[in-house]
VEXTI-199609 format. One record per residue (C-alpha): residue number from 1; x, y, z negated; residue in one letter. Coordinates in nm, 4 decimals, always signed. Each point is the difference from the previous one (the first is absolute). Layout:
N
NODE|NUM|X|Y|Z|A
...
END
This chain:
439
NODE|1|+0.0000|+0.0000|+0.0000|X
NODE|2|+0.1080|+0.3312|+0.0613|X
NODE|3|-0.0553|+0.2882|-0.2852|X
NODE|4|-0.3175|+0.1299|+0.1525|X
NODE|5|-0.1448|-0.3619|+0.0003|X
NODE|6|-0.0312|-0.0472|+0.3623|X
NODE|7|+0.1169|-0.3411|+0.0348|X
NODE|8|+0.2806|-0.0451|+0.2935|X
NODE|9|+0.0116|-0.4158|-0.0121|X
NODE|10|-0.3007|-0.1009|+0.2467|X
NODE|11|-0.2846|-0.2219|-0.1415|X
NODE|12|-0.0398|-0.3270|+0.1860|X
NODE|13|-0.2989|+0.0989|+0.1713|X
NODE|14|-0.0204|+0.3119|+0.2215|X
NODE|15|-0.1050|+0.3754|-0.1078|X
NODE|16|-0.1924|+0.2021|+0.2116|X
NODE|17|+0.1010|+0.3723|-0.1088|X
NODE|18|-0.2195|+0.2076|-0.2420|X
NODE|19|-0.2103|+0.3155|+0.1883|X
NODE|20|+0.0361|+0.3368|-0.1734|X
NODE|21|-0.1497|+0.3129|+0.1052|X
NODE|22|+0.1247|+0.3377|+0.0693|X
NODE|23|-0.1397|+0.3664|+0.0597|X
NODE|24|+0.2055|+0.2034|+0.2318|X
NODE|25|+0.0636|+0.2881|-0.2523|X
NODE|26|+0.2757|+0.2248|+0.1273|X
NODE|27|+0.0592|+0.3234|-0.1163|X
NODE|28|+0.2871|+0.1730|+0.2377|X
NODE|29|+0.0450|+0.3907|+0.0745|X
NODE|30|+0.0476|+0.1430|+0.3334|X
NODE|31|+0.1633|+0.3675|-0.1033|X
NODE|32|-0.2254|+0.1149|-0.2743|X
NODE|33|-0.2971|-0.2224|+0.0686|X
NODE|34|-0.0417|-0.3002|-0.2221|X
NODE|35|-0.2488|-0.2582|+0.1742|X
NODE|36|-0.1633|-0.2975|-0.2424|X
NODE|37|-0.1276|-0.3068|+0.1837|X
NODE|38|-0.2600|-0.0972|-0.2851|X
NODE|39|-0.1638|+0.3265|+0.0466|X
NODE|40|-0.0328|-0.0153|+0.3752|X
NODE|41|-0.1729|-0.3237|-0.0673|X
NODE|42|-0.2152|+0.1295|-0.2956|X
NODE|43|+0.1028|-0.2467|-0.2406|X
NODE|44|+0.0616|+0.2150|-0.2625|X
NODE|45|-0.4206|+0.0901|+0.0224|X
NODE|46|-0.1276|-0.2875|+0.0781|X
NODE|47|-0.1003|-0.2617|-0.3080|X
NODE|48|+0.0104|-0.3687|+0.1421|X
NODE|49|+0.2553|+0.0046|+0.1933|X
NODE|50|+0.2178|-0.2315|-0.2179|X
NODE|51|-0.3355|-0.1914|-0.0819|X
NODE|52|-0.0231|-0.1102|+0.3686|X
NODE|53|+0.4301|-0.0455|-0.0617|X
NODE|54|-0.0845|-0.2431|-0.2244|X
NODE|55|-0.2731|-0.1409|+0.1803|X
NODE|56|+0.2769|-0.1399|+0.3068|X
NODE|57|+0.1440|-0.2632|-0.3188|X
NODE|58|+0.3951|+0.0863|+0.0206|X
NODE|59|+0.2252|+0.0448|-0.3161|X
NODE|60|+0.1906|+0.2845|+0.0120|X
NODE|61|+0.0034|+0.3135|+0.1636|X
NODE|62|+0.2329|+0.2998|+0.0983|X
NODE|63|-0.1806|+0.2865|-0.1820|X
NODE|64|+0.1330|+0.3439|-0.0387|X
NODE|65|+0.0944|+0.2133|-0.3070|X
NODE|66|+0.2590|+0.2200|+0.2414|X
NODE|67|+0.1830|+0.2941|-0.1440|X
NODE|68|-0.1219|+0.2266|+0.2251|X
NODE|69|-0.3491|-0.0407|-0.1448|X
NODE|70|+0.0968|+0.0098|-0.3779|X
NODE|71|+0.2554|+0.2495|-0.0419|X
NODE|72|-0.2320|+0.2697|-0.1452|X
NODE|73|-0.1358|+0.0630|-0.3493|X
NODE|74|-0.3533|-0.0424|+0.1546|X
NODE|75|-0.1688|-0.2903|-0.2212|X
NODE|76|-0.2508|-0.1253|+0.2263|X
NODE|77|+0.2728|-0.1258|+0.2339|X
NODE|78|+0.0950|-0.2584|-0.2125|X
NODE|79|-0.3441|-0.0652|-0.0941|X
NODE|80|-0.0894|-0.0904|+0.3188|X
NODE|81|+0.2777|-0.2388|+0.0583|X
NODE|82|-0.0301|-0.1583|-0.3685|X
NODE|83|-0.3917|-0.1133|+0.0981|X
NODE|84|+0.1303|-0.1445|+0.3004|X
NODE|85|+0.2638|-0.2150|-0.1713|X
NODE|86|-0.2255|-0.0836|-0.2456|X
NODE|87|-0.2529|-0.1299|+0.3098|X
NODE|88|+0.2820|-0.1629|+0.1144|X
NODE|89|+0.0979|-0.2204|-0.3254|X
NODE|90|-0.3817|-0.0721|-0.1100|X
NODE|91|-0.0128|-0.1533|+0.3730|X
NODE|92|+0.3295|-0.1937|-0.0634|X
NODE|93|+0.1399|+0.1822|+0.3023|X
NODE|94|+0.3545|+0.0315|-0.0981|X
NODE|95|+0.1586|+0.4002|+0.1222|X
NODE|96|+0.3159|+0.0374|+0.1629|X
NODE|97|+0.0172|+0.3543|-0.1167|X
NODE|98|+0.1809|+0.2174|+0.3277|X
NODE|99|+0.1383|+0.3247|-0.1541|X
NODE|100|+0.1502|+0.1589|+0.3353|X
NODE|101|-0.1454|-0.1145|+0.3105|X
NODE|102|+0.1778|+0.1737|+0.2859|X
NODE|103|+0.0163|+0.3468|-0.1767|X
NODE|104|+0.2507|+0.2244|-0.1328|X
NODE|105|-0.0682|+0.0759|-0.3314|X
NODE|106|-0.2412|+0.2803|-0.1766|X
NODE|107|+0.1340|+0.3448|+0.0938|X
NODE|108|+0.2460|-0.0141|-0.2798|X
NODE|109|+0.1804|-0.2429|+0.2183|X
NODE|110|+0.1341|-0.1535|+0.3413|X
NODE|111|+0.1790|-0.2621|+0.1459|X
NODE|112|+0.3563|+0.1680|-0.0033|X
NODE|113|-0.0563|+0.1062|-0.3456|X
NODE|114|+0.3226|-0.1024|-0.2119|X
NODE|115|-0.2510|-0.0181|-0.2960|X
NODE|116|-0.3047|-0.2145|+0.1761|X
NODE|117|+0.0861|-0.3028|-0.1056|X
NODE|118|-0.0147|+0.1071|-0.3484|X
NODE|119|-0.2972|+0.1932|+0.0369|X
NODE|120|-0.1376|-0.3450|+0.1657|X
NODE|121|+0.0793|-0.2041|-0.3118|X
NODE|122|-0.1481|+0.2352|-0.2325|X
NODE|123|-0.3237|-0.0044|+0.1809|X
NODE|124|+0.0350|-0.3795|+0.0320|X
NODE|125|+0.0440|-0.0048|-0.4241|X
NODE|126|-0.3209|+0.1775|-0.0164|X
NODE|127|-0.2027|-0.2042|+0.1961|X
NODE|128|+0.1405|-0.2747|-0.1756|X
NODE|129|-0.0891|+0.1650|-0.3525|X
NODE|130|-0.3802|+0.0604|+0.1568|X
NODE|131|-0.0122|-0.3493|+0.1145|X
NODE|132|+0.2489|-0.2347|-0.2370|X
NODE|133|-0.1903|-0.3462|+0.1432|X
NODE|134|+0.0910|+0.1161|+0.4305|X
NODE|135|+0.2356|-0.3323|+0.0601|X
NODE|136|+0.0501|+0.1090|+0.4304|X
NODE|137|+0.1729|+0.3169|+0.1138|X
NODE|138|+0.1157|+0.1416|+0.2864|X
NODE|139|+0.1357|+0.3463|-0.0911|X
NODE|140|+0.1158|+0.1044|+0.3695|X
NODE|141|-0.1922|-0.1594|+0.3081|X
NODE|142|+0.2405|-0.0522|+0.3489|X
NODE|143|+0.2708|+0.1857|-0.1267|X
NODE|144|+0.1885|-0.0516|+0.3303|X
NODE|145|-0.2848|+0.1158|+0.1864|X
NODE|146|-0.0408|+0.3343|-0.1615|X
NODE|147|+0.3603|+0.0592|-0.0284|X
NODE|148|+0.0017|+0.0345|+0.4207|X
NODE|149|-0.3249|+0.1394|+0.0159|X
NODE|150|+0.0822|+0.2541|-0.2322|X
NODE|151|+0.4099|+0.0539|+0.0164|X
NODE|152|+0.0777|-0.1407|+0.3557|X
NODE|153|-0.3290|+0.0789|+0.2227|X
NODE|154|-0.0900|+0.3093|-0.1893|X
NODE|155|-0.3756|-0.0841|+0.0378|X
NODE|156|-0.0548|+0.0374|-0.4174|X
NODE|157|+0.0754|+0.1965|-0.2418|X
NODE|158|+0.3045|+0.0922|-0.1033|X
NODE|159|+0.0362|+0.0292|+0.3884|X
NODE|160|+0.3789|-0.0893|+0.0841|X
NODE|161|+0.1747|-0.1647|+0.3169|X
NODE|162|+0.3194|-0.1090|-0.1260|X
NODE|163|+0.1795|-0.3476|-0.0796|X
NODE|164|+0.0807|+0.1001|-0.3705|X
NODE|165|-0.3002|+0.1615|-0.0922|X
NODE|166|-0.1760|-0.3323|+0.1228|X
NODE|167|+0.2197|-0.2137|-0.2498|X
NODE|168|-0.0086|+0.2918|-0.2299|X
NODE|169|-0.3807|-0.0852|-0.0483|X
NODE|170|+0.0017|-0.4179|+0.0496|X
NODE|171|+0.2844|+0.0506|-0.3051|X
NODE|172|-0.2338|+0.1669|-0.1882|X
NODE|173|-0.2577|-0.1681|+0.0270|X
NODE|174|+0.1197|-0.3236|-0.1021|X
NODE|175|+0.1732|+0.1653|-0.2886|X
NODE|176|-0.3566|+0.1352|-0.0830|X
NODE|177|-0.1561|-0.3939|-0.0161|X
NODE|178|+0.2623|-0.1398|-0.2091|X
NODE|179|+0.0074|+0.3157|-0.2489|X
NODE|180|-0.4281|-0.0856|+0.0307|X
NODE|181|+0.0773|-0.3387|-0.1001|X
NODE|182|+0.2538|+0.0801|-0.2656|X
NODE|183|-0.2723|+0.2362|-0.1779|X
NODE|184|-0.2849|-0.2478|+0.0733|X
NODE|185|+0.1802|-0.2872|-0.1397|X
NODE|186|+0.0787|+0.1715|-0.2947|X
NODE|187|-0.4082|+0.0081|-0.0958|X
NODE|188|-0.0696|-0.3391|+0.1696|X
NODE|189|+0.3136|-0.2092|+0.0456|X
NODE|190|-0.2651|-0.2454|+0.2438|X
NODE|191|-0.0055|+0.2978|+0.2407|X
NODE|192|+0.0811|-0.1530|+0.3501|X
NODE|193|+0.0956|+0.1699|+0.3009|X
NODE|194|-0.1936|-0.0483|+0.3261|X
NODE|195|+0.2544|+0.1963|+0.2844|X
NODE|196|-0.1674|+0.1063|+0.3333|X
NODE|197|+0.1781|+0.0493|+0.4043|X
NODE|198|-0.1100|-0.0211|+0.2712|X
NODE|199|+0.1100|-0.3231|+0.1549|X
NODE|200|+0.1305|+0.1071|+0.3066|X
NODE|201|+0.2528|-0.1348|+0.2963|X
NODE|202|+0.1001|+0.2108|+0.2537|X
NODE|203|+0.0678|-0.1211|+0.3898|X
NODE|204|+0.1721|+0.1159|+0.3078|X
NODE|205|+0.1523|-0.0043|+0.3122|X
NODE|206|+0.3865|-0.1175|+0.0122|X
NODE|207|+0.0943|+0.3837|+0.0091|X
NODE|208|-0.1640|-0.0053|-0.3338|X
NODE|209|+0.0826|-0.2664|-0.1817|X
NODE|210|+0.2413|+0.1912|-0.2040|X
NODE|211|-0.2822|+0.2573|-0.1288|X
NODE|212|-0.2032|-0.3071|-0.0377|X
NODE|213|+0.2783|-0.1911|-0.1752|X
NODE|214|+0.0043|+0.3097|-0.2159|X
NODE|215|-0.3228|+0.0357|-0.0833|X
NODE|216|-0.0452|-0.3439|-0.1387|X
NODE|217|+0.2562|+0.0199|-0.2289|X
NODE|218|-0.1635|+0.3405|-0.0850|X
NODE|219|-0.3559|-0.1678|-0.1309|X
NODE|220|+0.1627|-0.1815|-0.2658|X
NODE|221|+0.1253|+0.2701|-0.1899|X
NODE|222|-0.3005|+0.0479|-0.2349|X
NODE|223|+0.0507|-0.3870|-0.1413|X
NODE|224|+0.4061|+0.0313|+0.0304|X
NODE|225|+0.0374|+0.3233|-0.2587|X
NODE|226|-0.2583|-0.1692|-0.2173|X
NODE|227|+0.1356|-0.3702|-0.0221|X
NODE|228|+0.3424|+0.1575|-0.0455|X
NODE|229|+0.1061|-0.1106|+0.3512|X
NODE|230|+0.1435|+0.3243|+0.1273|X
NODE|231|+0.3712|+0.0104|-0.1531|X
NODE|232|+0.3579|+0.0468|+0.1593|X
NODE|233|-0.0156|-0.2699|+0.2872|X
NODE|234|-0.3743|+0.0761|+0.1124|X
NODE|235|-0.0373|+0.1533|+0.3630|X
NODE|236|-0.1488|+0.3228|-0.1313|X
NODE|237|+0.2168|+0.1029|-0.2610|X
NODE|238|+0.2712|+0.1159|+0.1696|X
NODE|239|-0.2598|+0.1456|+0.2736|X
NODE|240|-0.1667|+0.1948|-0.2991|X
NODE|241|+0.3192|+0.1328|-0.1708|X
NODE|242|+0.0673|+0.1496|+0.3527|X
NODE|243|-0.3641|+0.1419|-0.0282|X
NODE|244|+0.0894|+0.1876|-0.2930|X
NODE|245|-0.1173|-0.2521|-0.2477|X
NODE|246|+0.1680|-0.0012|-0.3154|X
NODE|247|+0.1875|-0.3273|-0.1187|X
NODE|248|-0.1220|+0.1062|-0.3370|X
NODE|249|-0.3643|-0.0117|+0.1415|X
NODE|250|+0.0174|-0.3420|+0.1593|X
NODE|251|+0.1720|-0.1580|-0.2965|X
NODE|252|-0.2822|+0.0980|-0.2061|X
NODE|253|-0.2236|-0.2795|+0.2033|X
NODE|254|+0.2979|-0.2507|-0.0514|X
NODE|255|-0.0257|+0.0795|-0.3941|X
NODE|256|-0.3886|-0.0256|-0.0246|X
NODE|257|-0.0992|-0.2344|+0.2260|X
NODE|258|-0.3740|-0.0897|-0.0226|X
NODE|259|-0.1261|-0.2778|+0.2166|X
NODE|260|-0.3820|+0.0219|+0.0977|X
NODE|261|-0.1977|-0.2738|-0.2027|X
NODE|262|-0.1960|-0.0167|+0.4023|X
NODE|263|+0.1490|+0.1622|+0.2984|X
NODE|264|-0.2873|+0.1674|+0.1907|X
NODE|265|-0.0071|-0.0178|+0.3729|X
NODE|266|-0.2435|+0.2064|+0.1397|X
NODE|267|-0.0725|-0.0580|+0.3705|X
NODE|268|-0.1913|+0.1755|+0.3808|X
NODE|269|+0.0001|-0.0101|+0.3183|X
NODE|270|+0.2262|+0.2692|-0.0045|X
NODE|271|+0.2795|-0.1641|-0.2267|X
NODE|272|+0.2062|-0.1566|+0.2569|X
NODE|273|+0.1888|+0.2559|+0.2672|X
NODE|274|+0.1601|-0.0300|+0.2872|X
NODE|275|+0.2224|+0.2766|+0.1878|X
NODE|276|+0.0459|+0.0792|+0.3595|X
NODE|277|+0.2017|+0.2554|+0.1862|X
NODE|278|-0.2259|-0.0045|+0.2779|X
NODE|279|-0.1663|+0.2864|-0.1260|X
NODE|280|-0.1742|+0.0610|+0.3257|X
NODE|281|-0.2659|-0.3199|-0.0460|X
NODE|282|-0.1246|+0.1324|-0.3582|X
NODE|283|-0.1851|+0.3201|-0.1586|X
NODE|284|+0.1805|+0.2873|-0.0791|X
NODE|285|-0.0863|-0.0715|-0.3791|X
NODE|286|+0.2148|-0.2622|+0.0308|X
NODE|287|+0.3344|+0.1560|+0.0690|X
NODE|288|+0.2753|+0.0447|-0.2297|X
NODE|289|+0.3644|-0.1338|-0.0806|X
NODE|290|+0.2755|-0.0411|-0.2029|X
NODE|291|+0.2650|+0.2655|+0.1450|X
NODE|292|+0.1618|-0.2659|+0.2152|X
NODE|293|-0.3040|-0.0970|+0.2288|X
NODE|294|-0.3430|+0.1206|+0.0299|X
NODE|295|-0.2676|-0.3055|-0.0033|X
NODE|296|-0.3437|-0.0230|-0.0552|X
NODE|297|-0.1404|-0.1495|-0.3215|X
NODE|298|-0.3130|-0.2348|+0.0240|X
NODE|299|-0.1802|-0.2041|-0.1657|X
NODE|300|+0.0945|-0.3500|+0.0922|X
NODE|301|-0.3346|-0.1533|-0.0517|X
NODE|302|-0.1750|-0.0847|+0.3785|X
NODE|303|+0.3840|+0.0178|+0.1721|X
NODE|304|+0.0786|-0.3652|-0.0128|X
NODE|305|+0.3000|+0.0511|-0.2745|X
NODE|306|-0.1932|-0.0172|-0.3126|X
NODE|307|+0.1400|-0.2546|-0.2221|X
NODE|308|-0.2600|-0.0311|-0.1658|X
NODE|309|-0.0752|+0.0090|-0.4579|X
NODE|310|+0.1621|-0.3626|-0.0012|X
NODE|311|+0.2742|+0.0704|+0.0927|X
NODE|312|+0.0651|+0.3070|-0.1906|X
NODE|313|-0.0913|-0.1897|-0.3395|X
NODE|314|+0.2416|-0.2295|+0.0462|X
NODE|315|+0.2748|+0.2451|+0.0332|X
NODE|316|-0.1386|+0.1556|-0.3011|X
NODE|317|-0.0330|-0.3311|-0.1768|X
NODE|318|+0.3861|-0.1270|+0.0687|X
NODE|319|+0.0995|+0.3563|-0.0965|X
NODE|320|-0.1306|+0.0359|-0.3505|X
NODE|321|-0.1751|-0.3251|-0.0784|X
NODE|322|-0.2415|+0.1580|-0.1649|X
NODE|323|-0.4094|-0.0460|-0.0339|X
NODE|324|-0.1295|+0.2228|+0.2539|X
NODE|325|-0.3375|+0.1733|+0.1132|X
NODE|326|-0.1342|+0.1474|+0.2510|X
NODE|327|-0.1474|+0.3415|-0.1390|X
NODE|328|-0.0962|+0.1554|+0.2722|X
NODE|329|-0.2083|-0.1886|+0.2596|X
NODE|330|-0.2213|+0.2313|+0.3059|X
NODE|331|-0.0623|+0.0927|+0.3417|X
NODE|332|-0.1960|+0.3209|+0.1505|X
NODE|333|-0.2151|-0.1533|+0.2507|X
NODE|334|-0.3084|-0.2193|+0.0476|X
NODE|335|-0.1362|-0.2575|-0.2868|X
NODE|336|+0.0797|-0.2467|+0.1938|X
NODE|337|+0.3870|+0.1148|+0.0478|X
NODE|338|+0.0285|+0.0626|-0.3889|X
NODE|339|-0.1405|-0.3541|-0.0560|X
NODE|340|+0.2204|-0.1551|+0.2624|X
NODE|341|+0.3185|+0.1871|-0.1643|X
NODE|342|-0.1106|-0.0989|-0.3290|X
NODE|343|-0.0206|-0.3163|+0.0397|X
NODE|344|+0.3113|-0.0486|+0.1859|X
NODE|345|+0.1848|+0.1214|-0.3161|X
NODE|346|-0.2061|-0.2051|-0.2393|X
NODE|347|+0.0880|-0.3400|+0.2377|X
NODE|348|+0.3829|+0.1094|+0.0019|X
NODE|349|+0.0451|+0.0798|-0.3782|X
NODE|350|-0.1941|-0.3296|-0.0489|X
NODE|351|+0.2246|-0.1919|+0.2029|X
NODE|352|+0.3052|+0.1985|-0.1442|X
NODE|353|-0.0772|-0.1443|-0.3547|X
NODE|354|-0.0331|-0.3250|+0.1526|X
NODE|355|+0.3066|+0.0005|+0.1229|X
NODE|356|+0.1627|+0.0547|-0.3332|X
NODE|357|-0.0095|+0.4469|-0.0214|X
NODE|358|-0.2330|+0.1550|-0.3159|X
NODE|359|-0.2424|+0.1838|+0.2067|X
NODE|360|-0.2007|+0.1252|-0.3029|X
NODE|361|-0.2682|+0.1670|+0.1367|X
NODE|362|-0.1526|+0.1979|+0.3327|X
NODE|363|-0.1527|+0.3405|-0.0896|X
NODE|364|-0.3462|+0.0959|+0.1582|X
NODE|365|+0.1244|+0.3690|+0.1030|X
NODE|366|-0.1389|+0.2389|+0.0153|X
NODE|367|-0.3364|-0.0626|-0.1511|X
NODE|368|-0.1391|+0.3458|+0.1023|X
NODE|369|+0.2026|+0.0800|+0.3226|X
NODE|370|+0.2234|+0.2460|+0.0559|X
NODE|371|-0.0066|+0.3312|+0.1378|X
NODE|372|+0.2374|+0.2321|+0.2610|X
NODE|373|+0.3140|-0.2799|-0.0423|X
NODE|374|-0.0371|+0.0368|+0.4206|X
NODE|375|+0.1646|+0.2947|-0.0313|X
NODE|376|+0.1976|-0.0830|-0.3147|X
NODE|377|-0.2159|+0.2247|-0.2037|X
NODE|378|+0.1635|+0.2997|+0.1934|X
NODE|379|-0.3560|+0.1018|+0.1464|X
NODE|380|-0.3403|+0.0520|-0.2012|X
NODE|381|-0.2124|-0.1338|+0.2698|X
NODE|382|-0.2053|-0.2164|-0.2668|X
NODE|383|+0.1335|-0.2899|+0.2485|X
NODE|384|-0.1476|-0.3346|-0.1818|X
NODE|385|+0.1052|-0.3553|+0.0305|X
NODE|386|-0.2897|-0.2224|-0.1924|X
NODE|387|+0.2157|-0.3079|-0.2518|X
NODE|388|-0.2135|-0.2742|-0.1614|X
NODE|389|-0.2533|+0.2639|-0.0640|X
NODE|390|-0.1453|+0.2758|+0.2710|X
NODE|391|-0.1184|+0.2780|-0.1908|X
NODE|392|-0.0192|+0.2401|+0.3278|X
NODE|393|-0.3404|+0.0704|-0.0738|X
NODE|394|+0.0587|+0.0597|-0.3598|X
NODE|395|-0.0841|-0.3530|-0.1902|X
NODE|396|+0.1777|-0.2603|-0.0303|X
NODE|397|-0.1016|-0.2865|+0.2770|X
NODE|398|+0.1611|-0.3353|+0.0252|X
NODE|399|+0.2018|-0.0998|+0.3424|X
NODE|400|+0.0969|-0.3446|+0.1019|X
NODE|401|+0.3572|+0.0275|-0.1633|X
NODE|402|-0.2270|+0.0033|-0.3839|X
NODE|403|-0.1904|-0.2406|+0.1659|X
NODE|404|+0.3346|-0.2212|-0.0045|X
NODE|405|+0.1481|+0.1605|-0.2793|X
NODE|406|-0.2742|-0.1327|-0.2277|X
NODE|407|-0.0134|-0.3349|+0.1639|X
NODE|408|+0.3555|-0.0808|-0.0124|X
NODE|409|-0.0102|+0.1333|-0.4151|X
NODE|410|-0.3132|-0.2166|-0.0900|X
NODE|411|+0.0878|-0.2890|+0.2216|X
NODE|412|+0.3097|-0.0024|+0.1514|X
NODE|413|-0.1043|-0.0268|+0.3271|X
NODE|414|-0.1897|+0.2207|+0.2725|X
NODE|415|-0.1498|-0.1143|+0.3465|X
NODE|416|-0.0807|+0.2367|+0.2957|X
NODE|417|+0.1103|-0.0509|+0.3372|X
NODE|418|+0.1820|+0.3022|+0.0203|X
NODE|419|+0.3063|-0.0176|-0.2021|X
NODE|420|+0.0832|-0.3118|+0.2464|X
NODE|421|+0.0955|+0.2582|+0.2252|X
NODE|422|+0.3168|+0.1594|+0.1130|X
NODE|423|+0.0694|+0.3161|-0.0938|X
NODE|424|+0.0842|+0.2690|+0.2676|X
NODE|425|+0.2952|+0.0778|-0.1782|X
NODE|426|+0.1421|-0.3018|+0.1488|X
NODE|427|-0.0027|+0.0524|+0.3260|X
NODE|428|+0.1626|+0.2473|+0.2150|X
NODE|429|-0.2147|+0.2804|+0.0496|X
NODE|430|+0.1567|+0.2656|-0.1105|X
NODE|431|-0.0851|+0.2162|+0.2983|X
NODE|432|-0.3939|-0.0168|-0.0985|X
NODE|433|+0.0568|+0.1043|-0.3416|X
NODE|434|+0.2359|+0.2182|+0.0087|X
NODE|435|-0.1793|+0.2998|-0.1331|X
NODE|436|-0.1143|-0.2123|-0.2657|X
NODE|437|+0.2755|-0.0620|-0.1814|X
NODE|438|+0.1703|+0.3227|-0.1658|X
NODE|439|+0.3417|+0.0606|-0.0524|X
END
């Protein structure tokens, strides 16, 4: 047994993995405009909404208590979030409290702040102090994946374009989860960590197989700094001394290592890439490079390279040998697409446990949708993509995925001839669905 319990011998018979659920819950800032996913939804006025949770029959569930919303005197913030945890426990519905979810802090705060990490881990002791029986955290969600948005791409605040201010902010974050754990465990010395990425692989031509090369030596860094992985003989240290990264900084991660009790792996259409330098066949959108060549970025998903989530568990699973999950788990398009790429994931995380991997669960995400992520929640356009829920027309009505969802909890099983289906994704079509599939 490991120290969180999860068992890493497998039983004699086969496991299918738990299902969780998740609310897509971000709170990011573009300039001075904070944007808060749960109130686009209305989740914070509607009552029932964690009744009909409830009502699907999975476990646990990636619930919010993020900084962004608490750090205020204001009283009925916390109330609010204290009933729903309280729903949550009298349903047996174990939280997996997120306290960051790709944001940058209150205003007190940002990603490049030298002091956010501390600031992180004395919200995290609060929350903690408020809630002394929350066993699952995730203090910072994709760290990787805001650290470009925000300090490579510039599309989020802070709003910077360089190399070091990039690791600047992936640095701090993951100093900011293992300071949250360090204050957590100090209340509740059971506190386990579940760490979220994006489980991505990126693809390209042979021009670019360097840049890819790169890139996929890039995704592990969350799990590297945090299992103490990143010392002296690791690709990137040298790389991110030359960055400006002090040897000071990075031995911190070496001297307070702090392995995730479950590695997270969330997962789209949009998580594997591949590059091209024939810029000429693809959008304008597209286009970017590295200094050295200019290539387009797509998603690899409908271009014939897509490897596929099998694949990429492995790799994660001979890496870390760790229990994993898959935390993330959607698709913008028709019900029949999200139940098709639902299922797929379910079969391969099955058949990845079978196989001798701890898959511990598949997360029904995002229960209420999402809204504006086709534009990376640059544009207000009140753009929605309906989850296991649609609540376009303001209530909560059930699609086929909570259909399956509930099936698969109750039963373990769920028949409907359209997850027998190949996905699009699979096939080379790229050129049809090109303006489908954002940057």
């Amino acid at each position: 047994m490991t120290k969180s319990g999860i068992s890493m011998e497998r039983p004699h018979t086969f496991c299918n993995p738990e299902i969780w659920g998740g609310v897509e819950c971000t709170i990011n800032r573009v300039g001075d405009t904070y944007r808060d996913q749960l109130e686009d939804a209305g989740h914070y006025a509607r009552i029932d909404d964690l009744e009909h949770f409830a009502g699907l029959g999975f476990g646990r569930i990636r619930y919010p208590v993020l900084w962004e919303h608490h750090d205020n005197s204001d009283s009925t913030n916390w109330y609010w979030i204290e009933k729903q945890l309280d729903y949550l426990r009298a349903k047996n519905i174990i939280p997996i409290a997120g306290l960051m979810h790709h944001g940058s802090g209150p205003k007190s705060t940002d990603l490049l702040d030298e002091n956010f990490a501390v600031k992180l881990a004395a919200y995290a002791g609060e929350v903690a102090s408020r809630f002394p029986w929350l066993e699952y955290y995730t203090p910072v969600n994709e760290p990787l994946t805001t650290a470009r948005f925000s300090g490579l791409y510039g599309f989020w605040y802070p709003h910077h374009t360089s190399e070091f201010a990039f690791y600047k902010m992936l640095l701090n974050q993951i100093r900011g989860i293992i300071l949250s754990m360090q204050s957590i465990r100090k209340i509740n010395p059971n506190a386990k960590l579940i760490q979220t990425e994006d489980l991505s692989k990126t693809h390209g031509t042979p021009l670019l197989s360097y840049q890819a090369e790169f890139e996929n030596k890039r995704r592990w860094l969350t799990y590297d700094l945090l299992c103490g992985k990143l010392n002296r003989q690791h690709y990137f240290w040298n790389y991110l001394i030359n960055s400006g990264i002090g040897e000071q900084e990075l031995q911190f991660f070496l001297d307070n290592s702090c392995p995730p009790d479950i590695m997270g792996f969330n997962y789209y259409v949009t998580s594997e890439r591949f590059l091209d330098e024939n810029l000429h066949a693809y959008p304008l959108h597209t286009h970017g490079g590295n200094g050295k060549d200019m290539y387009a970025d797509i998603a690899a998903a409908g271009t014939g390279t897509m490897q596929g989530i099998a694949r990429l568990i492995q790799e994660a699973w001979s890496r870390y040998r760790l229990p994993l999950a898959i935390t993330e788990c959607h698709l913008n398009g028709s019900e029949e697409d999200q139940l098709t790429w639902w299922k797929e994931i379910w079969d391969s995380c099955c058949n990845a446990n079978r196989s001798g991997m701890i898959v511990q669960a598949v997360t029904a995400w995002s229960l209420l949708g999402a809204f504006d992520w086709n534009s990376l929640l640059l544009e207000n356009n009140n753009y929605y993509e309906k989850g296991v829920y649609d609540i376009s027309d303001g209530y909560l009505r059930p699609t086929l995925l909570a259909e399956m969802i509930s099936s698969i909890s109750r039963h373990g099983n769920f028949h409907h001839p359209v997850p027998g289906k190949k996905g699009w994704w699979n096939e080379n079509q790229w050129a049809d669905r090109a303006e489908a599939m954002p940057l």
